[in-house]
N, C-alpha and C positions, 0 to 999 in steps of 0.2 A: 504493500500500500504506500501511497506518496505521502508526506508531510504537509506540516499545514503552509499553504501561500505557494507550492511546489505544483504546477501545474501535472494530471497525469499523461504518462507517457502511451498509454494502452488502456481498453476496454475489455476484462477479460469475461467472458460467457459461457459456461458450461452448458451439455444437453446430453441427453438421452438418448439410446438407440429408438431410430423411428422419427425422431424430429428433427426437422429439415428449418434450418433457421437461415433457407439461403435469400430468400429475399427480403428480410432483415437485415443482413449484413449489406445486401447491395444497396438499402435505403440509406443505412448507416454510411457508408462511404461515399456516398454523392451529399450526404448534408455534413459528415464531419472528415472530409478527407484527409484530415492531418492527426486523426488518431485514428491508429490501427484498433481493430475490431478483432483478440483473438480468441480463437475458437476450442473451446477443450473436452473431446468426449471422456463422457462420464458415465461409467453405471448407473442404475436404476437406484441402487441401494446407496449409491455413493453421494448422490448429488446434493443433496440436503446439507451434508457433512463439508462439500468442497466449499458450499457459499459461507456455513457457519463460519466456519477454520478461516475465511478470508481468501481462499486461496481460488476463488474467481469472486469477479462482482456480481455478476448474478448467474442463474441459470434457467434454464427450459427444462422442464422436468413433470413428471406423473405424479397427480394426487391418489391418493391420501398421503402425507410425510407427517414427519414429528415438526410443529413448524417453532418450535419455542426457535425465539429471537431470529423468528425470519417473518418477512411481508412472503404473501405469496397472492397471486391474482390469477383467476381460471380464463384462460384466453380463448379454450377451443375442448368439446367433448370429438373422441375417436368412437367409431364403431365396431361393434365385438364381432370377430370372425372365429370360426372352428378351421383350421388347417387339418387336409383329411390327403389322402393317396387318390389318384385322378379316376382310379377305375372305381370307389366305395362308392356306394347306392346314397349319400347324401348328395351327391354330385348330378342326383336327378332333378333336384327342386333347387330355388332359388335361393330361401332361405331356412333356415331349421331354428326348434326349440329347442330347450335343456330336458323336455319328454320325450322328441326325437333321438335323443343321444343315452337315455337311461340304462341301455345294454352295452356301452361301448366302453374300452377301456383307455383311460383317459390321462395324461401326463400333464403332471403340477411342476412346473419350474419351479426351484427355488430363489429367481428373480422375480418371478409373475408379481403383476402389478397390478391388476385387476382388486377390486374392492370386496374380494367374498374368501369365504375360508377354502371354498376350491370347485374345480369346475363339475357339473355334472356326470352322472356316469358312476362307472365305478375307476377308481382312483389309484393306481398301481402302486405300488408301497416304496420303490426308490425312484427317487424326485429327481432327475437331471439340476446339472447344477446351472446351468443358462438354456433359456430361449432356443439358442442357435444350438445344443446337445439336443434337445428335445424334437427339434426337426428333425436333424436326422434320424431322431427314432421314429416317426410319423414315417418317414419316406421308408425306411426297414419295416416296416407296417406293424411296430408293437402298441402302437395307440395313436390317438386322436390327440390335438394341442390347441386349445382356445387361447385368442391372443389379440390385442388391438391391431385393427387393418396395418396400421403402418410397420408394424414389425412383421405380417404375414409378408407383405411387399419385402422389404427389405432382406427377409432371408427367403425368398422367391426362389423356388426348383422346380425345375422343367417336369419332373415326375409329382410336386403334388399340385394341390389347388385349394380354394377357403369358400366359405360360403357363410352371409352374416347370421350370428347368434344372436336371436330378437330379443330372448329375455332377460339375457346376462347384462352385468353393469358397463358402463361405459368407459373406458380413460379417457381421462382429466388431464388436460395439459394444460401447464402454469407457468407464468416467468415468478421468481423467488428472488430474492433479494436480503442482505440483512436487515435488522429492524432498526439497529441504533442511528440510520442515516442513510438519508437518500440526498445523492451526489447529485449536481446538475447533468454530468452525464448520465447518468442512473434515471433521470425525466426526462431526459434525450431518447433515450433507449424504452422507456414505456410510451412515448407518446406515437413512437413508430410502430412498435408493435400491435396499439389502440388503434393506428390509424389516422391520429394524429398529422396535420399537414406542418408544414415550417415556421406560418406564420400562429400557430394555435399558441392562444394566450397562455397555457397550460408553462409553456417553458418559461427559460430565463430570457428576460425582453431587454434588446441590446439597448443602450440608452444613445437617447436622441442628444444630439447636437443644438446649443440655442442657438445657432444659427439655420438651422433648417428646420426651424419648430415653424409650424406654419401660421402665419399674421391672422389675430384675433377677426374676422368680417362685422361689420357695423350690423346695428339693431337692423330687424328687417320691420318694414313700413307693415299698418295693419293689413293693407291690400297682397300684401307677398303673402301673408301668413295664411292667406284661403285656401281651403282646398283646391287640389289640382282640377282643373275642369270647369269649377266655378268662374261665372263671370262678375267681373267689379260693376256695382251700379253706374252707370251715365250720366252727367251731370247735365243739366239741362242747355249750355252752350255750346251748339252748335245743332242744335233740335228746329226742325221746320215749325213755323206757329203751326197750331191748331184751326182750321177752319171752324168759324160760327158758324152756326145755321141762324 
């Protein structure tokens, strides 16, 4: 971390497998080109722990976590897919239940992040210890692996395929932060994420110049102050007389 009055040198951001924070960094480098944006993969279980420790400023990462002395804000829910082998008869229908799967046998990573004590089915008694073990147990055909679509993609093999699980919970994906302070790059970096444009009042607002403060405009007259569309009354000079009968 920098010192006080020490401008920093870098922006560091941890994430998770599955989350693609690439158009976030491309925002980030067209509005702050002269601080680098680095990037640090992190486990699942890890991440909570890299922003506590200090050892990035923030991260992208799956809820639920232990959040003592962290901000965290929900950016985006994933949907739950079952990862199966191309030829199993779930592969017929579009999407499946967790009563669809009640006879199958079923692999619980001991990363999985999902918010339940374990997936449907029946539950095989040694846990792979990641995600990416676990696939390749599904493509060896020892079981079935539920898992947020983005990790089904990203460990993507040609022999299996996914299909969404309607009932299971969703992942939660968060940017996290410490609690004791939030940096001005730190609202640099939420307000992109939000959606936030350049000019949003949200950030730090560069100060004006009194010389390009723009000159006070004089009172406007009651007649300015009508609404648009309305006409000013007529005064009677310049009115043809009225003919008497």
């Amino acid at each position: 971390m920098t010192g006080p009055g020490v401008p920093p040198s870098s922006f560091r951001l941890g994430y998770v497998p599955g989350v693609t924070p690439t158009k976030w960094v491309r925002s980030w480098n067209e509005r702050l080109p002269r601080i680098p944006l680095d990037l640090i993969q992190v486990t699942a279980a890890e991440a909570a722990a890299l922003v506590r420790n200090h050892d990035a400023d923030a991260a992208l990462l799956r809820l639920p976590i232990d959040q003592t002395g962290l901000h965290a804000i929900p950016l985006y829910s994933e949907t739950t897919v079952v990862v199966v082998p191309k030829d199993h008869v779930v592969t017929a229908v579009e999407e499946v239940t967790a009563e669809d799967l009640a006879d199958e046998l079923m692999l619980h990573p001991l990363d999985n992040t999902l918010d339940w004590a374990g997936p449907p089915g029946r539950q095989l008694d040694d846990r792979p210890a990641t995600t990416a073990e676990a696939v390749e147990l599904v493509a060896a055909g020892v079981g079935l692996l539920v898992v947020p679509q983005s990790l089904a993609r990203l460990h993507h093999r040609r022999d299996l395929t996914y299909r969404p699980l309607v009932d299971a919970p969703e992942s939660r994906v968060a940017l996290s932060w410490p609690e004791e302070e939030t940096t001005d790059l730190m609202e640099q970096f939420i307000g992109i994420v939000r959606g936030r444009t350049v000019n949003s009042t949200r950030g730090p607002a560069p100060a004006k110049s009194p010389a390009n403060s723009p000159a006070k405009s004089p009172a406007k007259s009651p007649a300015k102050n009508q609404q648009r569309g309305a006409r000013a009354p007529q005064s009677g000079k310049g009115r043809k007389p009225r003919r008497r009968s």
